[in-house]
C-alpha positions as CSV (number, residue, x, y, z in Angstrom):
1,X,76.1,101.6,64.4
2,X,76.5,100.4,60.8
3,X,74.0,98.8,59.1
4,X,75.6,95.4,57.6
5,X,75.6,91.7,57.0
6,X,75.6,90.8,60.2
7,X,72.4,92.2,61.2
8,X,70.8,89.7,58.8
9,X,69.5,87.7,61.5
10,X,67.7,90.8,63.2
11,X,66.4,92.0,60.0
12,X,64.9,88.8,59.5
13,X,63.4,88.1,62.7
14,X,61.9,91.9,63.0
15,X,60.4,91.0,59.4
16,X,58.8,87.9,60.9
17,X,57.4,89.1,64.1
18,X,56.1,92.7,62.4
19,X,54.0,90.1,59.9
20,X,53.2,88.1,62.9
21,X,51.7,91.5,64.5
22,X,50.2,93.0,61.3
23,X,48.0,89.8,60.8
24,X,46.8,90.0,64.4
25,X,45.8,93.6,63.8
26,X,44.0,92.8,60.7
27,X,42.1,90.4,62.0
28,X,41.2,92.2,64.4
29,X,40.4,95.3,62.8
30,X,38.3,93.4,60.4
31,X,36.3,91.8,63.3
32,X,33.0,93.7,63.1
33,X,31.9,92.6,66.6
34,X,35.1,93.4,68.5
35,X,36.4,96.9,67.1
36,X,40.2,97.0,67.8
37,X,40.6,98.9,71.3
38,X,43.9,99.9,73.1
39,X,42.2,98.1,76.7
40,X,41.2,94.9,74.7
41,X,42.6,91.8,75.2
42,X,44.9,92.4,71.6
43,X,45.3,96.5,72.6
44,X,47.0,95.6,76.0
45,X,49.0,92.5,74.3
46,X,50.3,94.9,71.9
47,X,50.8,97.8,74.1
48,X,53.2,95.4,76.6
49,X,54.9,93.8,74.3
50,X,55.8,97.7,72.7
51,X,56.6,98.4,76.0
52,X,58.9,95.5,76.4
53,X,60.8,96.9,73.4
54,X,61.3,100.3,74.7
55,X,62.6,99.0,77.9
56,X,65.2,96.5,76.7
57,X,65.9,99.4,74.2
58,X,67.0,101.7,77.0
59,X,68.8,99.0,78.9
60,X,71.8,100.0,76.2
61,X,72.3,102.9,78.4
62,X,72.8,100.4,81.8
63,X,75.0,98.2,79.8
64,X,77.5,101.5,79.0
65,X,77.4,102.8,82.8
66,X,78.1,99.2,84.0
67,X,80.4,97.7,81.7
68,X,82.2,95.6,84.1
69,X,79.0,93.5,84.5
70,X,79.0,90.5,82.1
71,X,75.6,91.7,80.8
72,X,76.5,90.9,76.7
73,X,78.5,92.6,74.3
74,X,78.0,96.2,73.4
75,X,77.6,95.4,69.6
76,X,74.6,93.0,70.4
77,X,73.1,95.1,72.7
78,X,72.9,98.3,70.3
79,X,71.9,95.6,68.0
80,X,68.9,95.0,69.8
81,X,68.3,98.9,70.5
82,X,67.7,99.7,66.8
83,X,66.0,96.3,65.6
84,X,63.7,96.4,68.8
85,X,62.9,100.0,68.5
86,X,62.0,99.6,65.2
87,X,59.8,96.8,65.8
88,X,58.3,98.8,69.1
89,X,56.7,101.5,66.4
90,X,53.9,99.3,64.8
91,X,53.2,97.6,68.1
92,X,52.2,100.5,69.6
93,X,50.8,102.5,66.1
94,X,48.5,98.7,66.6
95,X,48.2,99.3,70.5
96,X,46.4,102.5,69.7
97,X,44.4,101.8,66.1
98,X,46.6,104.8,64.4
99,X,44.9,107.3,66.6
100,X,45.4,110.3,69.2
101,X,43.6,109.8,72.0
102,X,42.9,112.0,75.2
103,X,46.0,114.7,76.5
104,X,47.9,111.8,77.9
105,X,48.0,109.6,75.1
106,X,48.5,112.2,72.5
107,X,51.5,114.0,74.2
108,X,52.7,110.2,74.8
109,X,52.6,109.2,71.2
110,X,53.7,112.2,70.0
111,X,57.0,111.9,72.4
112,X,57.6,108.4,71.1
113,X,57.3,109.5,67.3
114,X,59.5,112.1,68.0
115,X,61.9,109.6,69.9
116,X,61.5,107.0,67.0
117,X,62.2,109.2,63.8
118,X,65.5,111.3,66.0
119,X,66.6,107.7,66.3
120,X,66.1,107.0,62.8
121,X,68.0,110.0,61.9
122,X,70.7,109.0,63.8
123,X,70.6,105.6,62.4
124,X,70.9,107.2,58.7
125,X,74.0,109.6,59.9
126,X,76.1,106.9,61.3
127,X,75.5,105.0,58.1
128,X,76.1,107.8,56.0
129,X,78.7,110.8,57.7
130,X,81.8,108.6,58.0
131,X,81.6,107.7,54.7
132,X,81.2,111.3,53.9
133,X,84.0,112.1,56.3
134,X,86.7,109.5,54.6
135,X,86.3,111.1,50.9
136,X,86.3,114.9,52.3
137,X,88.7,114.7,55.4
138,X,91.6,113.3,54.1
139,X,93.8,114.8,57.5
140,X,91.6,113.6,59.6
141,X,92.5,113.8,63.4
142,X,91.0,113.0,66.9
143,X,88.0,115.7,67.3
144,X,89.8,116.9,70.4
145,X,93.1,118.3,68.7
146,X,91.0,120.0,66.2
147,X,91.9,123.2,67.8
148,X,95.6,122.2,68.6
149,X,96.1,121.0,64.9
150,X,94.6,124.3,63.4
151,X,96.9,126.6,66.1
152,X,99.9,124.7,64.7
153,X,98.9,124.9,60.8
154,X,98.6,129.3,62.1
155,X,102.3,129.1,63.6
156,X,103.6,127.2,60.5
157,X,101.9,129.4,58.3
158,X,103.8,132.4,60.1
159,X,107.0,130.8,60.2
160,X,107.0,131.3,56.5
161,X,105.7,134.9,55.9
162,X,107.4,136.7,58.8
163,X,111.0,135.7,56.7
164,X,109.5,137.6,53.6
165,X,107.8,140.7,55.2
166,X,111.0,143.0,54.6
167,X,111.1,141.7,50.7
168,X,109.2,144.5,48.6
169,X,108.2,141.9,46.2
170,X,106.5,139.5,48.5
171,X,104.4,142.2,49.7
172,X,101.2,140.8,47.9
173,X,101.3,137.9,49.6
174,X,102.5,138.9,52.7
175,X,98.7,141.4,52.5
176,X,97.1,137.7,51.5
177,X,98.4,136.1,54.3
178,X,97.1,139.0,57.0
179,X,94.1,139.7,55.3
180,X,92.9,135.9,54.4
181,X,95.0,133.3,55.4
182,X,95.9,134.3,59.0
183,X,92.0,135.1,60.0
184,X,91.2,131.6,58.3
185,X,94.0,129.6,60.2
186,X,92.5,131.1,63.8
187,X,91.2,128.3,65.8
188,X,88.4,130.0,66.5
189,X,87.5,131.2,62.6
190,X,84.3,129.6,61.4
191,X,84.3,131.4,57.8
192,X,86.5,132.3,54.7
193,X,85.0,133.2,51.2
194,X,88.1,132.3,50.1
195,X,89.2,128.6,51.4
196,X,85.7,127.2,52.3
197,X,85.5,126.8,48.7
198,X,88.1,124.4,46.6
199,X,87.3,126.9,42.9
200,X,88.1,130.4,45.0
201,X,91.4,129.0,46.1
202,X,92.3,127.8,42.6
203,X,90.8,131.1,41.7
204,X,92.8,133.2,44.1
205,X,96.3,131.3,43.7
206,X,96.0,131.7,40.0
207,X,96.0,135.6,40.7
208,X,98.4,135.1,42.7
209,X,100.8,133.5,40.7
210,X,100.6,136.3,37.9
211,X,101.7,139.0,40.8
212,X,104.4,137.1,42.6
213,X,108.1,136.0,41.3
214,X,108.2,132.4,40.5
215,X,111.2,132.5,43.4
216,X,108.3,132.9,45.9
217,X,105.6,130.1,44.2
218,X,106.4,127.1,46.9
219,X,106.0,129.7,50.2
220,X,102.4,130.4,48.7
221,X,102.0,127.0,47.6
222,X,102.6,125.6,51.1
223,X,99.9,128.4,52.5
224,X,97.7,127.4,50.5
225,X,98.1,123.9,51.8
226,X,97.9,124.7,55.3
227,X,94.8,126.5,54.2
228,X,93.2,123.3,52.6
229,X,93.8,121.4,55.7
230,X,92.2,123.9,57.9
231,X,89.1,123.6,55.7
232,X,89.0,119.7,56.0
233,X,89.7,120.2,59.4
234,X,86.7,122.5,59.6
235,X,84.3,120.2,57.7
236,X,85.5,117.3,60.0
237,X,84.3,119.7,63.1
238,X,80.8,120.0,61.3
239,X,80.5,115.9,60.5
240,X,81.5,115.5,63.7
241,X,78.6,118.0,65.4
242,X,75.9,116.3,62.7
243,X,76.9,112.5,64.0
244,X,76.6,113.5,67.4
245,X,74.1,116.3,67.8
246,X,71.1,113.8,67.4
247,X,71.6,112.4,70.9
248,X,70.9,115.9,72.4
249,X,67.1,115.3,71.2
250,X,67.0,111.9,71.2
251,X,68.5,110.8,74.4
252,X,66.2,113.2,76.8
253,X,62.9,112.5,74.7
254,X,63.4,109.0,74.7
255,X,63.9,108.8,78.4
256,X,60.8,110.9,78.8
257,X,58.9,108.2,76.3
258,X,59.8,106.1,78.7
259,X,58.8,107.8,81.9
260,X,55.4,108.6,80.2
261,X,55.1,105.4,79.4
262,X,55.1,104.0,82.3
263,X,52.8,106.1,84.0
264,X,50.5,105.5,81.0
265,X,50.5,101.6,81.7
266,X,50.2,101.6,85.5
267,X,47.3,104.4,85.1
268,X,45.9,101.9,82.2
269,X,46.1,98.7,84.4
270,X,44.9,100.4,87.9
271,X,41.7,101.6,85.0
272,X,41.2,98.1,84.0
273,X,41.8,96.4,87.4
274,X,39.2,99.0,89.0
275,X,36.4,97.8,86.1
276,X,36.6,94.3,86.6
C-alpha cells in the first residue's frame, strides 16, 4: 500500500488517539499509589483495546477470501490494517509498562514485535521497490513470463549468431556469444560478470569493436541489447522476491500473535475472574 494524501485522515486520527493513550499512561505511571499494572483497571483497558486492533487488523485477510461479501472496500480495509497496527504497538508496549514478563508474556511480546517491525518493513518496500523498479526496469513485464521473455531474448540472440558461425571473421564474437552471452540469456542463469554490470558491458563491447569488422557492429550491438534486457529482467525478478518475501515472515507470525494472544487474554480474564 502506498503511503499518500489520502491517508491524511488516518494519520491524523492515530496521532490523536496515540496522545490520547500516552497521557493516560503518564498519568498513570506517575501515580505513586497505583504503579501501572498489566491487570489494572488502565493495563486491561489498554491491553483490549490493542487487542481490538490486531483483530480488525487480521480481518484484511477475511475481507480477501470473501470478496463477494459487501464488507468495505479493499483500499480502506488495508488502510485500517497499517494505521491500526501501528497504533496497536504502544497500546500494548502501555499494556505491559515496557517490560517482559513471565515465559508467556515474553514469547508473546516478542512475536508481536517481530510481527510489527516485518510489517513495517513491508510497509517501507511497497513505498519504496516500485519506485526503484520504474527507473531500473524499463522492459518491465508480468513476473510470470519472466522466464518465457528471457527464453525468447536466448532464441533471438541465436537467430543472429548461427548466420555468422561459418564467417572466419565473426569468430570472436561468435566465442562471446557461447562463452557469455548464451549462458547469461538461459532462463535459469542467475550470474554474469559481464552484463550484471552496465561499465563491463560498455567495457567488453568496446573490445569488441576493436576486433570485429565494422560490417558486423549492429549483430553485436543487438546482443548486447538482448543482454541488457535480460539484466533488467533479472533485477525485476529480485524487486519482485524483496516486495513479496516479507509476507512469508510476516503472515505466519502475525497469525501466531494472534493465536497467543488470545490465549493470553482468556488465561488473563479466567486469572482475574478467579481473584475477585
Amino acid at each position: 500500500m502506498r503511503i499518500d494524501r489520502s491517508h491524511r485522515r488516518w494519520i491524523v486520527v492515530t496521532g490523536i488517539l496515540v496522545a490520547a493513550a500516552s497521557t493516560c499512561y503518564v498519568r498513570a505511571r506517575l501515580d505513586p499509589l497505583r504503579p501501572p499494572s498489566g491487570g489494572d483497571a488502565y493495563g486491561l483497558a489498554f491491553g483490549a483495546a490493542g487487542t481490538l486492533c490486531m483483530l480488525i487488523a487480521a480481518g484484511l485477510t477475511l475481507r480477501k477470501r470473501f470478496k463477494n461479501l459487501r464488507l468495505g472496500g479493499a483500499t480502506a480495509w488495508m488502510s485500517a490494517h497499517v494505521w491500526l497496527s501501528v497504533l496497536s504497538l504502544p497500546l500494548l508496549l502501555f499494556h505491559c509498562d515496557f517490560r517482559f514478563g513471565g515465559t508467556l508474556s515474553s514469547w508473546l511480546l516478542a512475536l508481536f514485535l517481530i510481527c510489527w517491525f516485518s510489517g513495517l518493513l513491508g510497509l517501507v518496500l511497497q513505498n519504496v521497490l516500485p519506485r526503484v523498479m520504474t527507473a531500473q526496469v524499463q522492459k518491465e513485464t508480468p513476473y510470470e513470463q519472466i522466464d518465457h521473455v528471457v527464453a525468447g531474448l536466448l532464441g533471438s540472440a541465436k537467430g543472429h549468431v548461427e548466420l555468422l558461425r561459418k564467417n572466419p571473421e565473426a569468430a570472436p564474437l561468435v566465442t562471446f556469444f557461447d562463452e557469455q552471452v548464451a549462458p547469461w540469456l538461459d532462463p535459469c542463469a542467475r550470474h554474469s560478470e559481464v552484463f550484471e554490470s552496465t561499465s563491463a558491458a560498455a567495457l567488453r563491447r568496446t573490445h569488441l569493436l576493436r576486433m570485429l569488422p565494422v560490417a558486423l557492429a549492429p549483430t553485436m550491438n543487438v546482443l548486447f541489447e538482448l543482454s541488457e534486457e535480460r539484466r533488467q529482467l533479472a533485477r525485476q525478478r529480485t524487486l519482485h522476491l524483496w516486495l513479496h518475501g516479507w509476507l512469508f515472515v510476516h503472515v505466519p507470525i502475525a497469525w501466531a500473535t494472534l493465536a497467543v494472544t488470545v490465549f493470553h487474554a482468556i488465561r488473563t480474564l479466567r486469572h482475574q475472574w478467579w481473584i475477585s
